[in-house]
C-alpha positions in Angstrom: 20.3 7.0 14.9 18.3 8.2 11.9 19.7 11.1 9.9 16.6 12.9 10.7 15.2 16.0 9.6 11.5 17.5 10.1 10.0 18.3 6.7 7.1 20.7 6.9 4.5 19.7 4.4 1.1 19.6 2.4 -2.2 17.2 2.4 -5.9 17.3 1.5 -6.2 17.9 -2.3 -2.8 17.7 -3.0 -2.8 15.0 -5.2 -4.4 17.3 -8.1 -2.5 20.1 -8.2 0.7 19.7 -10.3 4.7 20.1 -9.8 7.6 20.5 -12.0 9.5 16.9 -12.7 12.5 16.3 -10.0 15.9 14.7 -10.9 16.7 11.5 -9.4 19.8 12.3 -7.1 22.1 11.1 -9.6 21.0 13.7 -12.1 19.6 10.9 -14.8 16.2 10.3 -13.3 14.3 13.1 -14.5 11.4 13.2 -17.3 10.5 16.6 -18.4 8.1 15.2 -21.3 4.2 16.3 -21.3 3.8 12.1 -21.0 5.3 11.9 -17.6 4.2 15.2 -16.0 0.8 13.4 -17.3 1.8 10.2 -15.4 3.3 12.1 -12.4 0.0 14.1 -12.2 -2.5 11.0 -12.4 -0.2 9.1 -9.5 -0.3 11.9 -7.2 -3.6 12.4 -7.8 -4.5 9.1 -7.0 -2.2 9.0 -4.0 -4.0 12.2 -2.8 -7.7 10.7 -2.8 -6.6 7.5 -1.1 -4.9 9.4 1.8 -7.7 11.8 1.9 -10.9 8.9 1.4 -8.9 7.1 4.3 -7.4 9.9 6.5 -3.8 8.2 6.8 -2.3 10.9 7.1 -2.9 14.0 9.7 -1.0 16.6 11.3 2.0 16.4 12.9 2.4 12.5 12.4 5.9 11.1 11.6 5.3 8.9 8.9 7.4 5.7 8.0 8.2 4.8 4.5 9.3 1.2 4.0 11.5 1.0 1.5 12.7 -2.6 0.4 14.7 -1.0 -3.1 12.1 -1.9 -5.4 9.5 0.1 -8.1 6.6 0.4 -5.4 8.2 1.6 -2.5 11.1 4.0 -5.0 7.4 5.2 -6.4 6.0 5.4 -3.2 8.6 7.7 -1.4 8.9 9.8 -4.2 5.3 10.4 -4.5 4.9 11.3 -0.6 7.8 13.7 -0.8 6.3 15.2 -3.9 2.9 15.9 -1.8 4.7 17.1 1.2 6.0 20.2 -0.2 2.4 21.2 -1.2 0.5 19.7 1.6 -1.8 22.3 3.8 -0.8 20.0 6.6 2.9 19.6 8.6 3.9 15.9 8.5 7.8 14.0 8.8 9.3 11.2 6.4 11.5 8.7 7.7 12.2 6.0 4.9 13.6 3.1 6.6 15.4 0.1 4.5 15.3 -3.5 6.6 18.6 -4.8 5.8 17.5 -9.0 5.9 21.8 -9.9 4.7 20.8 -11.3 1.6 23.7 -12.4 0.2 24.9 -10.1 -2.6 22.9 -7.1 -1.4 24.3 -4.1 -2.3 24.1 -2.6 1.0 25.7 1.2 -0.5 22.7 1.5 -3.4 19.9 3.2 -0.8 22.0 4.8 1.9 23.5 7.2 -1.3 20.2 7.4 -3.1 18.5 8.4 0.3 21.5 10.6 1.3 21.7 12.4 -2.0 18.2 13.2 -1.8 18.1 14.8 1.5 15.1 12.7 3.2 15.6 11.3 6.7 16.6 7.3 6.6 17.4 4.5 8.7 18.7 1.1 8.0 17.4 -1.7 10.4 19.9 -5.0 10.2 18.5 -8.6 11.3 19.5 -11.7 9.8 16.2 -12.7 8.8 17.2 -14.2 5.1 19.2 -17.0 7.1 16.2 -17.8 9.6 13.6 -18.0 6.3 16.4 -20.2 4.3 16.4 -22.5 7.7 13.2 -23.3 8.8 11.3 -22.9 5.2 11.5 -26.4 3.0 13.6 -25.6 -0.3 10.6 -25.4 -3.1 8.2 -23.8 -0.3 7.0 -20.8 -0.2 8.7 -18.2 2.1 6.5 -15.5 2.1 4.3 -16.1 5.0 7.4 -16.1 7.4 9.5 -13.6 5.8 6.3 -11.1 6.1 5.9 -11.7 9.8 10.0 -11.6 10.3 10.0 -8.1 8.5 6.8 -6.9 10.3 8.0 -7.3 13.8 11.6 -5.8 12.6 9.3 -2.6 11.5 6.5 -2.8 14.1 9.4 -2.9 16.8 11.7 0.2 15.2 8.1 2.1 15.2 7.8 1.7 18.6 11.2 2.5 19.6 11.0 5.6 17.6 7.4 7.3 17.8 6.6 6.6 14.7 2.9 7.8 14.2 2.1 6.0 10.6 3.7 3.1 8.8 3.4 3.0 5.1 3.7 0.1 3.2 4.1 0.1 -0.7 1.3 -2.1 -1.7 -0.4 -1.2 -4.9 -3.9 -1.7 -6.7 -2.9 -5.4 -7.9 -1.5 -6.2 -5.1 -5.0 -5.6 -3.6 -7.1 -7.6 -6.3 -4.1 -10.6 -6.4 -4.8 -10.8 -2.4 -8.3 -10.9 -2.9 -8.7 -13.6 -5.2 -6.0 -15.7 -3.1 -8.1 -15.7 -0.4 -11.2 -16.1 -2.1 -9.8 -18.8 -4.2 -7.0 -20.5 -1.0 -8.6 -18.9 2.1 -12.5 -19.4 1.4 -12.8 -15.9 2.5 -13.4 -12.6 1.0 -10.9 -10.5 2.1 -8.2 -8.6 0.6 -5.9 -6.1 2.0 -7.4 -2.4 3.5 -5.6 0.6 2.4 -5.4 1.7 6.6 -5.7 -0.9 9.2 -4.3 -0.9 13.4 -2.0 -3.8 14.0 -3.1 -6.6 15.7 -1.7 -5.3 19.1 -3.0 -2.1 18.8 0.1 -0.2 18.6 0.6 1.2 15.7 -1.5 2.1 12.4 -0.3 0.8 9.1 -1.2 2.5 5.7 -1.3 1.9 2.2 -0.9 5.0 0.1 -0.7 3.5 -3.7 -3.6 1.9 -2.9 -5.5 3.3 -5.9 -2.5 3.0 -8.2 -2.6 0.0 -11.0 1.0 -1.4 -11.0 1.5 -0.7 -14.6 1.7 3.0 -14.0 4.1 2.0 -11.4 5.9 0.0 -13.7 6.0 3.6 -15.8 7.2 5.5 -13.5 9.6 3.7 -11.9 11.4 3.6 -15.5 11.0 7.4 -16.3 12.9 8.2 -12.7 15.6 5.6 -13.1 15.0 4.4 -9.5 18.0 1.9 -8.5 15.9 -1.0 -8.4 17.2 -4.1 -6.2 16.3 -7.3 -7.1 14.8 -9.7 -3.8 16.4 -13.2 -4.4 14.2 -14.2 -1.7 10.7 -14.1 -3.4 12.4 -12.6 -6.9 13.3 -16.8 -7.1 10.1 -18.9 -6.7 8.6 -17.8 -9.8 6.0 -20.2 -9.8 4.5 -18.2 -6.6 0.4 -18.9 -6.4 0.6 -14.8 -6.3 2.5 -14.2 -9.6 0.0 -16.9 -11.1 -3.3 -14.9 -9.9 -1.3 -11.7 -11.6 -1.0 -13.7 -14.8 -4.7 -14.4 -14.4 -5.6 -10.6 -14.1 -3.6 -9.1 -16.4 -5.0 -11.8 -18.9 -8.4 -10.8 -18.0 -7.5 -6.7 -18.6 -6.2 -7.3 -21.9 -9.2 -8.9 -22.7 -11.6 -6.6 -21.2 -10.2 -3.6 -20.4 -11.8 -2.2 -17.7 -12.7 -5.4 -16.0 -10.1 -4.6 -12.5 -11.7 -1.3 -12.9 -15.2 -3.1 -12.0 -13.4 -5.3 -9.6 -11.6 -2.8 -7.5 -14.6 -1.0 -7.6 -16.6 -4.0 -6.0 -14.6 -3.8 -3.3 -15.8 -0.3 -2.5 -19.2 -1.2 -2.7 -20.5 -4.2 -0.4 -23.8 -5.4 -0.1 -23.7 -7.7 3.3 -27.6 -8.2 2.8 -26.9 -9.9 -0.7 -24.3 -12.1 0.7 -24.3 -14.8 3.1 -22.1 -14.0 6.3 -24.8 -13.9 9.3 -22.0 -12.0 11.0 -21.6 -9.0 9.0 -26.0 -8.9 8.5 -28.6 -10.2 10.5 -30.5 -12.3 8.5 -32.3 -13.7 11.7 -33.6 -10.7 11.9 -35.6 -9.9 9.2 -38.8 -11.2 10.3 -39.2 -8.7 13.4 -38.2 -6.3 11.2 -40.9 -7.4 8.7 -43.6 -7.2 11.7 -42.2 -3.9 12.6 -42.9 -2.1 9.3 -46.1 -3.5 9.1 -47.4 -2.1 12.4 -45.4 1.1 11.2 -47.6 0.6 8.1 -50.5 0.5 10.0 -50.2 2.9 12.6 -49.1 4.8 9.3 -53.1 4.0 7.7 -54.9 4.6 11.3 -53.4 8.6 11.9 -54.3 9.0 8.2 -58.1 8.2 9.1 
């Protein structure tokens, strides 16, 4: 069972109003510098709009953290604990560590960082490192079937547990590298939304850093002194298509700073009618449409005579 405990907590406009720093649980992760109450500021602030532009969060749900040991999802918990204490709304945390028996995994590091800091946890053990190391060709990439091997581990504890919201750790970049994978691998342009259902309509799965660029993460993580666990899973194919688009992009923002700014914001801002999927706009269409404002148009003339 979960060590759980019901939090009672804060939403809306959260994200812009400002708290003192908190210590990591060991005492050492704390920043009390004008620089990271700035940072710690702009990330909540951020985190804020995205949960309010999307509505992933509402009252009464029981929110799952995913929490793998590394900078997004340390950053992520930390942020959502931050907004709870001044959200107008009521809302529970649950972080929950999937335990995959990587060898080596220091299986101690986020039971005592989660116990010392008083939030609810759970730790979910399945074996899927071995299954991945099995079935996926040495040199391959094991992403695809580690992803859908942790999702049904999750998906399945949600279920079992009425978990009302899952949130996932996925950042800004994250967002932009998945976009031009598929645009670039897939033929399609897609990326990943910041709330979507699961594909068996069971349970809703958000993205809260979804407006955060990962070098604030980056900043963060280092001013709190989260202990970060490596992945030898994915942390070991560095030649990853994904860590090759990131090169790309961060070459292109030192270069022209503000250029992901444009991006992301494209992805806010579709125009099916200047594109060319028939499915999302009906091109077909247009000519009855066409003959439709012209007897508008003319009806329009007629009452005016």
């Amino acid at each position: 069972m979960p060590n759980t405990t019901t939090i009672t907590v804060p939403l809306h406009s959260i994200g812009h109003r400002t708290t003192t720093a908190q210590s990591s649980p060991d005492g050492t992760g704390a920043r009390t510098s004008k620089s990271f109450k700035r940072l710690q500021a702009e990330i909540r602030g951020l985190v804020g709009k995205a949960i309010d532009d999307y509505s992933m969060i509402a009252e009464g749900d029981k929110v799952m953290v995913c929490l793998s040991g590394g900078k997004d999802s340390y950053t992520l918990l930390d942020v959502l604990l931050s907004l709870q204490r001044s959200a107008p709304i009521s809302f529970e945390l649950i972080a929950i560590n999937l335990d995959q028996k990587q060898p080596g995994f220091p299986d101690n590091v986020l039971p005592d960082y989660l116990t010392a800091l008083g939030v609810a946890w759970h730790v979910i053990e399945q074996d899927t490192y071995s299954v991945v190391k099995r079935v996926i060709p040495e040199g391959k990439t094991m992403c695809g079937l580690c992803s859908r091997l942790r999702r049904g581990a999750l998906y399945r504890y949600a279920a079992e547990n009425g978990i009302t919201k899952i949130a996932l750790g996925h950042h800004r970049d994250d967002m932009l590298e998945t976009l031009f994978l598929n645009l670039f691998h897939g033929g399609k342009l897609k990326s990943m939304p910041p709330k979507l259902l699961s594909d068996d309509g069971r349970h809703i799965v958000i993205r809260p850093l979804a407006y955060v660029p990962e070098r604030e993460i980056e900043r963060y993580a280092r001013a709190r002194r989260f202990p970060i666990i490596p992945c030898t899973l994915c942390g070991s194919q560095k030649n990853l298509e994904r860590e090759r688009i990131g090169r790309m992009l961060r070459d292109w923002d030192a270069a022209s700073p503000g250029r992901l700014e444009s991006i992301f914001s494209a992805m806010q801002n579709v125009a099916p009618s200047q594109l060319l999927d028939s499915g999302l706009f009906n091109f077909a269409g247009l000519d009855a449409q066409r003959h439709a404002e012209e007897r508008s148009a003319i009806a329009s003339v007629a009452d005016e005579e």
